[in-house]
N, C-alpha and C positions, 0 to 999 in steps of 0.2 A: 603489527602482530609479530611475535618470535615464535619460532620452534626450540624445540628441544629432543635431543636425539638417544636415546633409553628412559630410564626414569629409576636412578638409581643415587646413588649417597652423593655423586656430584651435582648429578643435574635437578636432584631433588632440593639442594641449595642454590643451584642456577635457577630454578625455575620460582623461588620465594622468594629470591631479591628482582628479578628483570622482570616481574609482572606478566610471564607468560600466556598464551592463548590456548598454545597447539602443543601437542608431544607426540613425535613417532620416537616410537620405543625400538633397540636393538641391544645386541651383546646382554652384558652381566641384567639387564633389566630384564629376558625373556623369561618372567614368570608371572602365574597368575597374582600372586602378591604384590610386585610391581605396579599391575595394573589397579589393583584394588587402590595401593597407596594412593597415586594418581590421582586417580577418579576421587577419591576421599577428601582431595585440597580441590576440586573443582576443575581439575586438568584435562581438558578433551584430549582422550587417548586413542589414537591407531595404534594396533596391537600388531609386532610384526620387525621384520628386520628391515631398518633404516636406508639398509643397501640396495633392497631390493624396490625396484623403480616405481612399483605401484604402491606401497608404504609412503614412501615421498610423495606421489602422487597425491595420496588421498589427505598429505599436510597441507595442502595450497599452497606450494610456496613462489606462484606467480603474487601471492598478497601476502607475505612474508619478507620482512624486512629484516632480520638476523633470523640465524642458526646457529645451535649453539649443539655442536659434537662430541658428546663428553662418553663418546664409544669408547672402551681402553687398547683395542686393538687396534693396529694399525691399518690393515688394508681392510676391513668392517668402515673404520673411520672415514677413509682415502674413498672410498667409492660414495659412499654420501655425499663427500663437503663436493666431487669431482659430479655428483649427476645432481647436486643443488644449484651448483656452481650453471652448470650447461639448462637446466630449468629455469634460474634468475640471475642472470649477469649481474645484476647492482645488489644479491643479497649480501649481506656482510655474516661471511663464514668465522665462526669463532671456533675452536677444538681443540683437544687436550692431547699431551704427547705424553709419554713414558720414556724414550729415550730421544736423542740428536738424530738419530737416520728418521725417526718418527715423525719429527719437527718440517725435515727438509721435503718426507714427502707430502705429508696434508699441505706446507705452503708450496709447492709443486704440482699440488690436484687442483689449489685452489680455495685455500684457507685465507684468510686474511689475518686473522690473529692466530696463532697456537704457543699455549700454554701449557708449561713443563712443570711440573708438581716444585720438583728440587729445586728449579731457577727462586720459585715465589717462596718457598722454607728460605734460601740464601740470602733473598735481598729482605727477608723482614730479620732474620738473625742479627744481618748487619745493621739495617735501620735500628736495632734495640742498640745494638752495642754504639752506633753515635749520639743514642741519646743519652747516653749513661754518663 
């Protein structure tokens, strides 16, 4: 089972490729349309901000095997990956950064992966230009 943490233009494509379960929703997702999306592809939605401990709670992520943070704030982000992190030691934390201080703290709370917009635009711009 993964989670998914809002339910907005990123993790609305996180959640169609990784075959999702669960969704607690936070940040840019906090609306009722969000929810509606959600629910409309079959996504079990806790409604609610991702930080707060009983939101998480009610993702089960003692049976939760990724998480996937696609919060755009940082310390919104930081306290999820950091009180999923302390709920399931062996989850494998995935989340998205905006800037380098952003980067260092989600893998500092306890991200395992984090993912920077610009890094992935750079290495496919280049990927194109050695295939040319």
């Amino acid at each position: 089972m993964s989670a998914v943490s809002t339910y907005g233009r990123v993790s609305s494509l996180v959640y169609g490729r990784a075959a999702c379960h669960r969704t607690s929703r936070a940040g840019d997702g906090d609306t009722e349309e969000a929810v509606t999306a959600a629910r409309a592809v079959d996504v079990e939605t806790v409604q609610g901000n991702a930080a707060d401990p009983e939101v998480l709670a009610a993702a089960n992520l003692p049976a939760t095997r990724r998480l996937f943070v696609t919060v755009p704030e940082r310390l919104e982000a930081g306290q999820a990956v950091q009180q999923a992190r302390a709920e399931n030691p062996e989850l494998k934390n995935h989340a998205r950064a905006h800037s380098e201080a952003s980067v260092s703290h989600l893998q500092r709370l306890g991200a395992n992966r984090v993912i920077m917009a610009e890094w992935k635009a750079t290495h496919r711009m280049l990927d194109d230009t050695a295939e040319a």
